[in-house]
C-alpha positions as CSV (number, residue, x, y, z in Angstrom):
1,X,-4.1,19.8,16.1
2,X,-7.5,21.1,16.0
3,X,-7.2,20.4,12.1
4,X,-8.5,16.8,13.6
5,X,-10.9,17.7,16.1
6,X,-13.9,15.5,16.3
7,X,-11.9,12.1,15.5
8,X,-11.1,9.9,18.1
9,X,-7.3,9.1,18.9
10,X,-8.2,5.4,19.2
11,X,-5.1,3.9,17.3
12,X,-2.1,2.6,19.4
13,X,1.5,1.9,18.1
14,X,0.9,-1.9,17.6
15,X,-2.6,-1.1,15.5
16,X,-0.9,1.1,13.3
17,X,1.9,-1.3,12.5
18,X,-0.4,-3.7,12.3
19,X,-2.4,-1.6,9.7
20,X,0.8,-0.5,8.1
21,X,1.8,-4.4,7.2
22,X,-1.8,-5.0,6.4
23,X,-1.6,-2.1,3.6
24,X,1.5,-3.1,2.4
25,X,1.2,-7.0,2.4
26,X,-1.6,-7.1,0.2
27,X,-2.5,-9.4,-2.5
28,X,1.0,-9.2,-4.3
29,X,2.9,-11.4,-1.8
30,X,1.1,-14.5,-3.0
31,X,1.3,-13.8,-6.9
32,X,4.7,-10.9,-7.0
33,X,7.4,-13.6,-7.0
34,X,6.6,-15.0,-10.1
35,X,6.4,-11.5,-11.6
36,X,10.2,-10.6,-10.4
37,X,11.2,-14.1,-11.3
38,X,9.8,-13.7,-14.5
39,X,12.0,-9.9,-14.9
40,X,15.1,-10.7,-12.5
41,X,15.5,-14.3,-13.1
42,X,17.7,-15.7,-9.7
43,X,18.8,-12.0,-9.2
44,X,14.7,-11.6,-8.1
45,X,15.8,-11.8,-3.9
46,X,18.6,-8.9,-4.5
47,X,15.6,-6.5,-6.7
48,X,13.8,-7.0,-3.1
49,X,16.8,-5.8,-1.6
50,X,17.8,-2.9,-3.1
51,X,14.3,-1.9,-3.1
52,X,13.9,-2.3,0.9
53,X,17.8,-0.2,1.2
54,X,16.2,2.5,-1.1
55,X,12.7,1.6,1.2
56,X,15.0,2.5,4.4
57,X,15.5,5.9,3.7
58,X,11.6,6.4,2.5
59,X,10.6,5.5,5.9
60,X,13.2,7.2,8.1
61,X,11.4,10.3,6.2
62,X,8.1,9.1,6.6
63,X,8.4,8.7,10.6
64,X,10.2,12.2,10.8
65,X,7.5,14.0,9.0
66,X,5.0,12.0,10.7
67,X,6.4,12.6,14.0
68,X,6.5,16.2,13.7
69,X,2.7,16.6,11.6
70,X,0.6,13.6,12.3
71,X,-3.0,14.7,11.2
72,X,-5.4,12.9,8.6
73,X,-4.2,12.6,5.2
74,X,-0.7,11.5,6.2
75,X,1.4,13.5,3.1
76,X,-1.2,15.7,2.2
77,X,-1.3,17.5,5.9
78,X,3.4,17.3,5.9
79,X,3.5,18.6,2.4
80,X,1.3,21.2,3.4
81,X,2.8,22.2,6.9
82,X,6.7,22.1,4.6
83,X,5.5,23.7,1.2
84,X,2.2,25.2,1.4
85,X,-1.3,23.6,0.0
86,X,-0.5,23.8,-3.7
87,X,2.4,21.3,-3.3
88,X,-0.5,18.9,-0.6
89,X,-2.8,19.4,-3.0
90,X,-0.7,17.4,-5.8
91,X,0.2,15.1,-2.7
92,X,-3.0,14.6,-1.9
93,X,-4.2,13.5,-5.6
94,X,-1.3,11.4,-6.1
95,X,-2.7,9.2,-2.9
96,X,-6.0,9.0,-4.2
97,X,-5.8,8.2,-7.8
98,X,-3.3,5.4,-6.5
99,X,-4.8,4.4,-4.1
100,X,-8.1,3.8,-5.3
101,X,-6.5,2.3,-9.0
102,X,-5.0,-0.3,-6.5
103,X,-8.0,-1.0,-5.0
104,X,-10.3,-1.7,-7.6
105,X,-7.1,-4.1,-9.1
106,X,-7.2,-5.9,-6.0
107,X,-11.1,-5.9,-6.0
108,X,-11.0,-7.6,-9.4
109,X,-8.5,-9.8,-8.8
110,X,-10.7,-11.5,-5.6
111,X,-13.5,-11.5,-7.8
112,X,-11.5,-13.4,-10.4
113,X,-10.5,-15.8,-7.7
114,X,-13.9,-16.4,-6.6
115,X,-14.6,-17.0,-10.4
116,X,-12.6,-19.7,-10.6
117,X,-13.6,-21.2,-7.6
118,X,-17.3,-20.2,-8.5
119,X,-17.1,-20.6,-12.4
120,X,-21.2,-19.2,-12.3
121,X,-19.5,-16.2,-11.0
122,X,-16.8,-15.0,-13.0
123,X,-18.4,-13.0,-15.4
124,X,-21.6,-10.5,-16.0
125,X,-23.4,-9.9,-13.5
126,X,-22.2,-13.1,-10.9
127,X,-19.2,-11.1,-10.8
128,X,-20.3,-7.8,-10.1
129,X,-22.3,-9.0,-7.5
130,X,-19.0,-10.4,-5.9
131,X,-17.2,-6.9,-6.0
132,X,-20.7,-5.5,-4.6
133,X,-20.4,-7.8,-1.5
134,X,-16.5,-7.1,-1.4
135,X,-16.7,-3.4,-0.8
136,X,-19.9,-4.0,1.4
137,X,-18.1,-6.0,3.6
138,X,-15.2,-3.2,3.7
139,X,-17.1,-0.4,3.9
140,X,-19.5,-2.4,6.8
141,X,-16.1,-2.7,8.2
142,X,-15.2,0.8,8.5
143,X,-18.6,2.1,9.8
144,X,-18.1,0.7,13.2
145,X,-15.7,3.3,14.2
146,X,-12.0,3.9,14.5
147,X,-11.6,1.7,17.4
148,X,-13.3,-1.2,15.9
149,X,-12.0,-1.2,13.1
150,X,-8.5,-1.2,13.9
151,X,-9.0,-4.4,16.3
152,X,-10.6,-5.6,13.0
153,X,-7.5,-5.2,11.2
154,X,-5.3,-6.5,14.0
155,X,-6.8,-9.9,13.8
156,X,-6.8,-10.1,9.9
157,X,-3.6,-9.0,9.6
158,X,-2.3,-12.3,12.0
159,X,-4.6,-14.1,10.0
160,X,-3.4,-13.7,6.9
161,X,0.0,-13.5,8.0
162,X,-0.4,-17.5,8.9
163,X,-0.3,-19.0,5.5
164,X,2.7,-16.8,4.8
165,X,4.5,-18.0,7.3
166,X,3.7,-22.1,6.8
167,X,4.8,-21.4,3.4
168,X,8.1,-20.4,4.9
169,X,7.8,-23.6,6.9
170,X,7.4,-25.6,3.9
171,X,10.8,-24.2,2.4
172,X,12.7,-25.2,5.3
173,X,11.1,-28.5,5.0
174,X,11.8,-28.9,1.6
175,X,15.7,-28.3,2.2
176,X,17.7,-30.9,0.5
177,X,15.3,-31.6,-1.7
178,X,16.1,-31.0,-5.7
179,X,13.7,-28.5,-7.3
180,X,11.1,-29.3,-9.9
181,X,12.3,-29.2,-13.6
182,X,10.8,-26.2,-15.7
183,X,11.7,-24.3,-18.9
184,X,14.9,-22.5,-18.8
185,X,15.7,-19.5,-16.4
186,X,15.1,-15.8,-17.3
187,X,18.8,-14.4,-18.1
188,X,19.5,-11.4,-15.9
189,X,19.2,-7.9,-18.3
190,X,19.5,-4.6,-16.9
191,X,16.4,-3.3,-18.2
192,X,14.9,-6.8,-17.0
193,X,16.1,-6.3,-13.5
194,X,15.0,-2.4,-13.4
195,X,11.3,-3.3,-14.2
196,X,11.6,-5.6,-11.5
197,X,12.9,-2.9,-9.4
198,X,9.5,-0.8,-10.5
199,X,7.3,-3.8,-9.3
200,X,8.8,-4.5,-5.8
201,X,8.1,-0.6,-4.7
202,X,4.7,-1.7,-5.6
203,X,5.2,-4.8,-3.3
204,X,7.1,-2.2,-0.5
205,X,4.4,0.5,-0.9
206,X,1.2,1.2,1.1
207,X,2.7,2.9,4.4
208,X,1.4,6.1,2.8
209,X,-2.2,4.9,3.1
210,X,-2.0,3.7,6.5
211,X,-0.3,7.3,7.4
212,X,-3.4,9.1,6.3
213,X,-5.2,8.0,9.6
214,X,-2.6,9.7,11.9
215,X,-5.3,12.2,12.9
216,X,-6.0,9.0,15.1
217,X,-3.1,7.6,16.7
218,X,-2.8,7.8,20.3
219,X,0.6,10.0,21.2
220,X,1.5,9.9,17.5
221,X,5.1,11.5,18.1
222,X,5.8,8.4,19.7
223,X,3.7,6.2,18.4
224,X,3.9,6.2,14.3
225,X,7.3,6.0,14.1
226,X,7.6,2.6,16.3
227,X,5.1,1.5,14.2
228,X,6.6,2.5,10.9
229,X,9.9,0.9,11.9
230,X,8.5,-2.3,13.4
231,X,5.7,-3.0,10.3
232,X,8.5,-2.1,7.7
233,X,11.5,-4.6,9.4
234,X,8.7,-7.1,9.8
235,X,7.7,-7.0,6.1
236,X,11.1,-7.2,4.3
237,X,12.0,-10.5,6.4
238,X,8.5,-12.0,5.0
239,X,9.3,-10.6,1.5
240,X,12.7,-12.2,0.9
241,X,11.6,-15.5,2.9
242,X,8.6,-16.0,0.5
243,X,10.8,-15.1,-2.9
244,X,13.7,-17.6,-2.0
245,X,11.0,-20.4,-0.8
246,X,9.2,-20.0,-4.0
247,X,12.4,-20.0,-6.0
248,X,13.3,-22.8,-4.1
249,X,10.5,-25.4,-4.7
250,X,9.4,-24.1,-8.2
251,X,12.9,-23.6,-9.8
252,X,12.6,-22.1,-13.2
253,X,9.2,-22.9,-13.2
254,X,8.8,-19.8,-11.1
255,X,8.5,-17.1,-13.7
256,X,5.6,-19.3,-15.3
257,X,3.2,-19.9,-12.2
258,X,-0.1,-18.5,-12.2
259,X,-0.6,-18.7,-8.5
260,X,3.3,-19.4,-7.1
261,X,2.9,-19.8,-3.7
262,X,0.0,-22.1,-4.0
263,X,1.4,-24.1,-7.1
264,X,4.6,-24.0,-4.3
265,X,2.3,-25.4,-1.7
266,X,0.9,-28.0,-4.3
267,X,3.9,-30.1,-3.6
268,X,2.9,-30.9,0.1
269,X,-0.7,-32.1,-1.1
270,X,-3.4,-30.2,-2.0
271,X,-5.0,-29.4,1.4
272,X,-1.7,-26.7,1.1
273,X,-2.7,-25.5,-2.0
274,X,-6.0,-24.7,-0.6
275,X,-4.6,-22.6,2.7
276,X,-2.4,-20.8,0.1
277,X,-5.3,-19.5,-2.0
278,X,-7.7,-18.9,1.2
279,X,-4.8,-16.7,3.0
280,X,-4.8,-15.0,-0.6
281,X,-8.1,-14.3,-0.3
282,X,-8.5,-13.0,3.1
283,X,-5.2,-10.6,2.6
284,X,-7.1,-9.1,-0.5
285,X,-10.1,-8.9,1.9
286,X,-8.4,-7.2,4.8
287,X,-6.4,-4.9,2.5
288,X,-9.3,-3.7,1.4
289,X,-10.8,-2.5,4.2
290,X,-7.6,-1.3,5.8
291,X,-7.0,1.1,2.3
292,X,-10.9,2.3,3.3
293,X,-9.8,3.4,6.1
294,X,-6.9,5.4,4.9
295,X,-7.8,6.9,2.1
296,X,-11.6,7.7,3.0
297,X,-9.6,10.1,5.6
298,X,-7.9,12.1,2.6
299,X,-11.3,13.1,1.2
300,X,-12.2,13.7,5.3
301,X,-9.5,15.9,5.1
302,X,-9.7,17.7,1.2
303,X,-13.7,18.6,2.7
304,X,-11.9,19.8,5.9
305,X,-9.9,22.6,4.8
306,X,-12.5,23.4,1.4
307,X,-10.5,22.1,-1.7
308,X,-13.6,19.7,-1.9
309,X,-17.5,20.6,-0.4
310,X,-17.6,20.4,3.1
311,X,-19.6,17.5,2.9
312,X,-16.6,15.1,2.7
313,X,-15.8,16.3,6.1
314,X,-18.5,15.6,8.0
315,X,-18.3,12.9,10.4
316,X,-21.0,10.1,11.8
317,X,-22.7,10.7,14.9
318,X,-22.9,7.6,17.1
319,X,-19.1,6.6,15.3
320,X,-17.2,9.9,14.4
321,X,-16.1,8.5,11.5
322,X,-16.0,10.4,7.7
323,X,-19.1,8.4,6.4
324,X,-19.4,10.4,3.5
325,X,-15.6,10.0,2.6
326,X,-16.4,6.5,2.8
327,X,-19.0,6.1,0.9
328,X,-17.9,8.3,-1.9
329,X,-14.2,6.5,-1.9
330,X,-15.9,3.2,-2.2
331,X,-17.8,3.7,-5.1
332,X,-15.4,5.2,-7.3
333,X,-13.0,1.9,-6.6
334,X,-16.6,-0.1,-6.7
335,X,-16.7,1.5,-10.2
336,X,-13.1,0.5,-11.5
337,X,-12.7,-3.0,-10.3
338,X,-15.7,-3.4,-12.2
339,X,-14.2,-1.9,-15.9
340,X,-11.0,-3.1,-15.4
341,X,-8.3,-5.9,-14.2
342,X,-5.6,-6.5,-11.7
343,X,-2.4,-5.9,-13.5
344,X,-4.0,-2.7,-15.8
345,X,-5.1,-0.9,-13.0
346,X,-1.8,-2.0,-10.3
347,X,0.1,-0.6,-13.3
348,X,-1.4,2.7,-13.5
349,X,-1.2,2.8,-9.7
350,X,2.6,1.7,-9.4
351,X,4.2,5.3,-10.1
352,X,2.5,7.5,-8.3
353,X,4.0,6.0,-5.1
354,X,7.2,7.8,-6.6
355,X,6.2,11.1,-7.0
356,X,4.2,10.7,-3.1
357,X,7.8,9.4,-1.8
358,X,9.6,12.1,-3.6
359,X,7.1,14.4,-1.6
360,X,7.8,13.3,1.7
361,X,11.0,13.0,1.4
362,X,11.6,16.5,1.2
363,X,9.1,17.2,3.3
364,X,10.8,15.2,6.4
365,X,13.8,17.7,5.2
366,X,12.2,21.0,5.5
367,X,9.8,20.3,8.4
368,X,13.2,19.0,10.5
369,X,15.1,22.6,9.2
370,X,12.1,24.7,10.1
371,X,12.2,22.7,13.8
372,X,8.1,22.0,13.3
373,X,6.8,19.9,15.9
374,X,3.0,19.5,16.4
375,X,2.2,17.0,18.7
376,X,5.3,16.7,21.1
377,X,8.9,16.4,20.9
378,X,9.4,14.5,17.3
379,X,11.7,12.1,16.6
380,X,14.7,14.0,15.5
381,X,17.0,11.5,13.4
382,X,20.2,13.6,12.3
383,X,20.4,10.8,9.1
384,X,16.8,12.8,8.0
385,X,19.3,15.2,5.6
386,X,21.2,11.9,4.2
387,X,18.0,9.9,4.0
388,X,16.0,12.5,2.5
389,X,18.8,12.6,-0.5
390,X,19.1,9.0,-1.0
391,X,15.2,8.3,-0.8
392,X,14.9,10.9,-3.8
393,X,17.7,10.0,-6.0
394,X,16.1,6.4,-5.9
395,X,12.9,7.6,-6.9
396,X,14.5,9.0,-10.0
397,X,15.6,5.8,-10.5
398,X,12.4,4.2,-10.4
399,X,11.4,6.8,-12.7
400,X,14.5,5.8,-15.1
401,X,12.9,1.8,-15.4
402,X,9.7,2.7,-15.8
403,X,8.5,3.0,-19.6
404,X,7.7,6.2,-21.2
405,X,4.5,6.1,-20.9
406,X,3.6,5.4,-17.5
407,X,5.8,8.7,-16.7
408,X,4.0,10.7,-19.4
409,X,0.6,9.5,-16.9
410,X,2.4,10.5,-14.0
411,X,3.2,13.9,-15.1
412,X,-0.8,14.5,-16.3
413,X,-1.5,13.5,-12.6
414,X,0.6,16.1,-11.2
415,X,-0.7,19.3,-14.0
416,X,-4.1,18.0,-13.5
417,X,-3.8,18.3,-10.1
418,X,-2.2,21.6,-10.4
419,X,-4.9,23.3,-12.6
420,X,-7.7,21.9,-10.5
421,X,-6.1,23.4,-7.3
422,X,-5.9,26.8,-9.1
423,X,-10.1,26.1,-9.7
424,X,-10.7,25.1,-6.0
425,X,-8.4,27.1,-4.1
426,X,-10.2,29.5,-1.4
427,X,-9.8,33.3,-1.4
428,X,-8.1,34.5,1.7
């Protein structure tokens, strides 16, 4: 564990599921179910499904690996300790280019929301200026240290979890009453329903990010795979509830809403609408800073063990955090949510969570064979071998509904990453 020393192990089991839900209930929730609606028609609630049984097997790997190498860069420090740097490298890059394309998409799409509240700032410069005070805020956020900022992200996290849950209330209010009339209802397709598939394991994904600060969980043997368990049951109960409540009071009109859980709301007056779009914008806001505070600790850990300069790995003095990493991560996103959108950038993000779960998935595997254990007894599930199959065989089928092109960009990642490994890799 001295691959970590200097951080602080400030993170409990209830921070980092709180950070986990926080990274994966993002700004998606409150604009995804029209997307699947709009791809699954009323087969949308079972694309969740199969998605979270597929999702089930992901994280039984993810809290075995994690249990057994819990340091900063969550996959990037497994795939290392199972198949050598080469293969944590390509782990490593996979996290970071998707992690900081979904930033900058959810960046630009709170600045778009702020346009239209704001219609001064919605373009040129006004909305720059908005992103500029996003990330401020976020990076501000992460510069208090560890311990800070997970409180931080504890109390946004049950903040924004609020709206989601009145909206819940307002479907079981709305029971017995007829639905709203809209244009007819997507038919169900196969290749319909796969691309839905593709955009609910954007909806499930974001564990992977939270992982990366596992240098900094108290006992994390224990500790990350209560948290991965509890965060993940906890946010596929939310993510059906909201689908069927938004199918429920916008019918076929669904598939067309803009903003469906607000246009949802809508019916219950417009002081609904407006908590709707506010707990929009403070889940975008507390996502933000909660995918700082992952990923900044992959470049922590790339300067760490040389396959970037040093630099990145140098911590803050009164804070012991990776400033540096911080800085640096921030204004690469800063940099993209500026040239680009939401969906073009989420897009681009999306598959790269396949090849990362494909990672881990064997990595949970070979670390469990190999009897590596880091930090403490580790958890030791005997369905690792089973879960470890079924988690890979539905990446490939993620793989199979995604279109051509987004796999050809997925594969650049991976010999990119390849050939700048063979550039940075040190001499022994």
């Amino acid at each position: 564990m001295h691959r970590d020393q200097g951080l602080v192990r400030g993170i409990g089991a209830l921070g980092m599921a709180a950070n986990i839900v926080n990274g994966v209930v993002g700004a998606g929730i409150f604009t995804l179910p029209a997307a699947v609606a709009l791809s699954a028609g009323a087969a949308a609630p079972a694309a969740y499904i199969i998605c979270a049984v597929v999702m089930a097997a992901v994280v039984v790997c993810f809290a075995e690996a994690g249990s057994r190498v819990p340091t900063s860069g969550g996959v990037y420090g497994t795939a290392e300790a199972a198949f050598g740097p080469a293969t944590a490298f390509v782990a490593g890059m996979l996290l970071l280019v998707s992690d900081v394309l979904a930033s900058g998409g959810i960046a630009a799409a709170l600045a778009d929301m702020v346009g239209v509240v704001a219609p001064a700032l919605a373009t040129g410069a006004g909305r720059i200026a908005v992103i500029a005070v996003l990330y401020a805020l976020a990076t501000g956020a992460n510069l208090l240290g560890v311990r800070r900022t997970a409180r931080l992200i504890e109390a946004a996290t049950c903040i924004k979890i609020v709206p989601l849950l009145l909206f819940l209330g307002f479907g079981l209010l709305s029971i017995g009453l007829p639905a709203p009339p809209g244009p007819p209802t997507t038919p169900i397709s196969a290749a319909g329903f796969g691309r839905a598939m593709v955009m609910t394991l954007f909806a499930f994904s974001g564990m992977e990010t939270a992982l990366m600060a596992s240098g900094e969980v108290r006992n994390p043997a224990r500790s990350l795979p209560r948290a991965l368990f509890l965060g993940m049951l906890a946010i596929l109960v939310l993510y059906v509830g909201v689908q069927l409540t938004a199918q429920h009071l916008l019918g076929s009109g669904l598939a067309q809403a803009a903003a469906p859980l607000a246009e949802g709301a809508a019916r219950f007056g417009p002081w609904a609408r407006g908590i709707m779009l506010a707990g929009a914008g403070v889940s975008m806001m507390a996502w933000m800073a909660s995918d700082v505070l992952g990923t900044s600790r992959l470049l922590f850990a790339f300067g760490r063990d040389g396959r970037l300069p040093a630099w990145f790995g140098r911590l803050g003095r009164a804070t012991r955090v990776p400033v540096n990493a911080i800085g640096v991560y921030v204004a690469v996103a800063f940099t993209l949510a500026v040239s680009g959108s939401f969906l073009e950038l989420i897009v681009l993000s999306s598959l790269a969570v396949v090849g990362i779960y494909s990672i881990q998935c064997a990595c949970a595997f070979v670390l469990q064979r190999r009897c590596v254990a880091l930090a403490g007894p580790p958890l030791g599930m005997r369905a690792v071998p089973a879960a470890a199959v079924a988690g890979m065989v539905g990446m490939g089928g993620m793989l199979l509904a995604a279109q051509w092109v987004e796999v050809a960009g997925l594969a650049a990642v991976v010999l990119a990453s390849l050939a700048l490994y063979s550039v940075t890799k040190r001499e022994p």
